[in-house]
N, C-alpha and C positions, 0 to 999 in steps of 0.2 A: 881745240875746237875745229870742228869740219866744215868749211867753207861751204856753202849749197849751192846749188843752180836751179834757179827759178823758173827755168825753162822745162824742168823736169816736172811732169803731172804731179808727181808722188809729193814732191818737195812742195809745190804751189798750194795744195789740198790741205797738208802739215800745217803752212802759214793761213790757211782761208780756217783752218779748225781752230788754230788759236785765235785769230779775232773775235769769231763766233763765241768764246767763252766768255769776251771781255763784255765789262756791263759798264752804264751811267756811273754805278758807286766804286768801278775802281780804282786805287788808288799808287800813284808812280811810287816806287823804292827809292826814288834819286831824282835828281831835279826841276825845274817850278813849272813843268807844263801838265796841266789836267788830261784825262783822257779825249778828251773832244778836242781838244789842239795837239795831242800826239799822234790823233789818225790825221787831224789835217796834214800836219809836220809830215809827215811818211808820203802823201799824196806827193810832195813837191819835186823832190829827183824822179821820182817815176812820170810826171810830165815832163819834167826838164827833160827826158831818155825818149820818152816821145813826142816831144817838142811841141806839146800844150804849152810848156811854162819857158817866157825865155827869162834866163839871168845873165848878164854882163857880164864879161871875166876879169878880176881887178888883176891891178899888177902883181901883188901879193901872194896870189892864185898862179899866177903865170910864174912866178919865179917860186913859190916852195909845193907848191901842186903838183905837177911833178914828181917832185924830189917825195913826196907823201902818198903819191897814188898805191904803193904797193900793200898800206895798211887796209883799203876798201877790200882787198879780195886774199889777201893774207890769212895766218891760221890764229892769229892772234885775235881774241874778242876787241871789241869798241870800249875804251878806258870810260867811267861814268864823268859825265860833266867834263867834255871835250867843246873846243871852241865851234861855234854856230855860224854859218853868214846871215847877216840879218833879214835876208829873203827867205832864208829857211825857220827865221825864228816864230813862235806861235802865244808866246804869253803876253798875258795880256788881251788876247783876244777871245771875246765869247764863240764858242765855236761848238753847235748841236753837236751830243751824241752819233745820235740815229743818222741825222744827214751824213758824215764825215765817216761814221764806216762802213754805212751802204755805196760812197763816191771813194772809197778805199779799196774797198771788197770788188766792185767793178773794173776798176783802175788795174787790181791784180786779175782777174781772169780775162783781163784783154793783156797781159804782157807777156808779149811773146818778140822771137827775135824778128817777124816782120813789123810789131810795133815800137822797134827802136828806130828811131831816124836820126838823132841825134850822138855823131862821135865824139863831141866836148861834150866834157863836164865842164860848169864853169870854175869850178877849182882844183881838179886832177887834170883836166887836158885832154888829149884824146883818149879815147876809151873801146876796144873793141865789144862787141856784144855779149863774147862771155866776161866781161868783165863789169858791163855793167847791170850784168844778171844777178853774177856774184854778189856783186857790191850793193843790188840792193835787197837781194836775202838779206846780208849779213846787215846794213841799217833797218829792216824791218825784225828779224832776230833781237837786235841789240833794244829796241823802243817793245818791243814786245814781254821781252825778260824784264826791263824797268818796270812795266805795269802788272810781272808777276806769272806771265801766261808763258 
């Protein structure tokens, strides 16, 4: 698999066409979040990056985050049903369609590298810009292919 960068028009337009495809009735291939809480889910490291969202860094994060950062921007896909922090978790929560990929779809055509402010992750650690470009193709990729698009 070929890692993208989201800084590239071409690549960004690729991720804005597959949203566009997604509808209210579609349905995940793999784990318990609805579509309306998988655009939320996707919203949250992209604020975290431009420091709308803060999250805390546990110790847990600080000592194997790190040691894991190389799978965000690696060639390897996201394993289905990989562990969550509970800030990023979304079920359980009703969460509109329409609002969450219109506040999604925005969110990506403002991500550019003067909208990253933030160099931590709260659980990989610091992160330079093309990595957290990389890193959040490849989690928008990975939630995108769960819902089939």
């Amino acid at each position: 698999m070929e890692v993208k960068n989201l800084f590239d028009p071409a690549v960004k337009q690729n991720i804005i066409d597959r949203i566009n495809k997604l509808s209210p009735d579609s349905k995940a291939q793999w784990g318990k979040m609805n579509i309306g809480q998988m655009l939320a889910h996707l919203q949250v490291p992209i604020g975290v990056a431009e420091g709308s969202r803060q999250i805390k860094r546990t110790l847990i994060g600080r000592i194997i985050g790190p040691l894991a950062k190389p799978m965000i921007y690696n060639e390897k896909p996201f394993k289905h049903h990989l562990p969550t922090d509970p800030s990023f978790i979304m079920h359980g929560q009703v969460k509109d369609f329409e609002t969450e990929k219109n506040n999604l779809l925005a969110m990506i055509n403002e991500f550019s590298e003067k909208s990253i402010v933030n160099e931590v992750h709260p659980f990989f650690g610091k992160m330079t810009k093309e990595q957290w470009s990389k890193g959040t193709w490849k989690h928008l990729d990975h939630h995108l292919k769960q819902f089939d698009v």
